[in-house]
Structures are given as C-alpha cells and as structure tokens.
C-alpha positions as CSV (number, residue, x, y, z in Angstrom):
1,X,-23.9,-30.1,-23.0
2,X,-21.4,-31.8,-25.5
3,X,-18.6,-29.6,-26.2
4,X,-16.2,-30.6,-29.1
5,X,-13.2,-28.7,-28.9
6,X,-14.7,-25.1,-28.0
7,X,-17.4,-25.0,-30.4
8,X,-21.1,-26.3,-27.7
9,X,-23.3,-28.9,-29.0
10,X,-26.6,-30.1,-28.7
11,X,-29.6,-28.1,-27.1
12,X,-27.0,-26.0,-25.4
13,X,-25.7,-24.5,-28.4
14,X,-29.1,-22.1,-28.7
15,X,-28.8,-20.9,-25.4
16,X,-27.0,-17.4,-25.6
17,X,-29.4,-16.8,-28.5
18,X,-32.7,-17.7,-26.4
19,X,-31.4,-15.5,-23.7
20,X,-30.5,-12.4,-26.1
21,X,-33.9,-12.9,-27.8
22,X,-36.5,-13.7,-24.8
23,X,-34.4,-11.8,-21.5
24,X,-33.8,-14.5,-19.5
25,X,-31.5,-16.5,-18.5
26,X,-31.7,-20.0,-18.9
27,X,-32.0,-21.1,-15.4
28,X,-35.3,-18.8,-15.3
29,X,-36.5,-20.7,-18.6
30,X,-36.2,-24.2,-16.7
31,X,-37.9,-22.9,-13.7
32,X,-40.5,-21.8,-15.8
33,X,-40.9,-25.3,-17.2
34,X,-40.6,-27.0,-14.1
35,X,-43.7,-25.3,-12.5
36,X,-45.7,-26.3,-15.8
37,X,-48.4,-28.9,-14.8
38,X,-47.1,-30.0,-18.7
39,X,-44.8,-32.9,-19.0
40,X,-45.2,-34.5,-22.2
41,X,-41.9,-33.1,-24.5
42,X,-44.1,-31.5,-27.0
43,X,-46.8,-30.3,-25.1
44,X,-44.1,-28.3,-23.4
45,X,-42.8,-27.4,-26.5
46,X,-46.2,-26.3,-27.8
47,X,-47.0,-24.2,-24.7
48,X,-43.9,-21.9,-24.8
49,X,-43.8,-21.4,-28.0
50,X,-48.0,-19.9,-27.5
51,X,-47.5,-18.3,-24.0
52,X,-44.0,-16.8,-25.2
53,X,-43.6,-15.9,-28.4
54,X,-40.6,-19.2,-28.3
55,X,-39.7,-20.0,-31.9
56,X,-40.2,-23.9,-32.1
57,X,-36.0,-24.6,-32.4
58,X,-35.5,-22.4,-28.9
59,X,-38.6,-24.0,-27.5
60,X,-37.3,-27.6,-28.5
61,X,-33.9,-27.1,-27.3
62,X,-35.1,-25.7,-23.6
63,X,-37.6,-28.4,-23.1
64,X,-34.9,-31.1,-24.1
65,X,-32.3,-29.5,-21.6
66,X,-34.9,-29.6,-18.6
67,X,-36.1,-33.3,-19.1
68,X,-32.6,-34.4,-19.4
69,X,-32.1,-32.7,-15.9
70,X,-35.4,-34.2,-14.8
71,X,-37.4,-30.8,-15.2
C-alpha cells in the first residue's frame, strides 16, 4: 500500500469499494485466492471475475495485492 499524504494508492485504493460491493472483507478475498490451485496473475483474475461476479479492476487489484504478499 503506497499512501501519499492520506489519499491510498495502488491496488489498495479499491479495497473499501470491493468490500461494500462483494461482502467481504479483504482478508477473506486473499484467503479465497490463496486456496485457488490458480497461480498465474490473470488466470486468477479471470476466475474471480466468473465464479464472483468481480468486475475485472476489483479482480486485478486483489490478485495483485495477494501475489505481492506471496498469495
């Protein structure tokens, strides 16, 4: 997460709107793509946004934030 002054950059900066518009949290989102047998960036990407419903900006910033952390 890059903050610059208050204002959150980066995939982090569509997280209170992924949680408002899917009900979860965040933290269940990355345990949801760590027990994917996915890996590959997009695939992930691909696969939320067909098993969810995940627009493809929410779906890309999740994914990024997980394999950053190692998913």
């Amino acid at each position: 997460m890059v903050v610059a002054g208050n204002v959150v950059k980066g995939p982090a900066s569509y997280f209170p709107s992924i949680e408002k518009r899917y009900g979860r949290p965040v933290g269940e989102w990355k345990e949801v793509i760590g027990a994917s047998p996915l890996g590959r960036h997009m695939e992930l990407v691909a696969w939320l946004k067909d098993e969810y419903g995940m627009g493809h900006g929410h779906a890309n910033a999740l994914v990024a934030h997980a394999l950053a952390e190692g998913k």
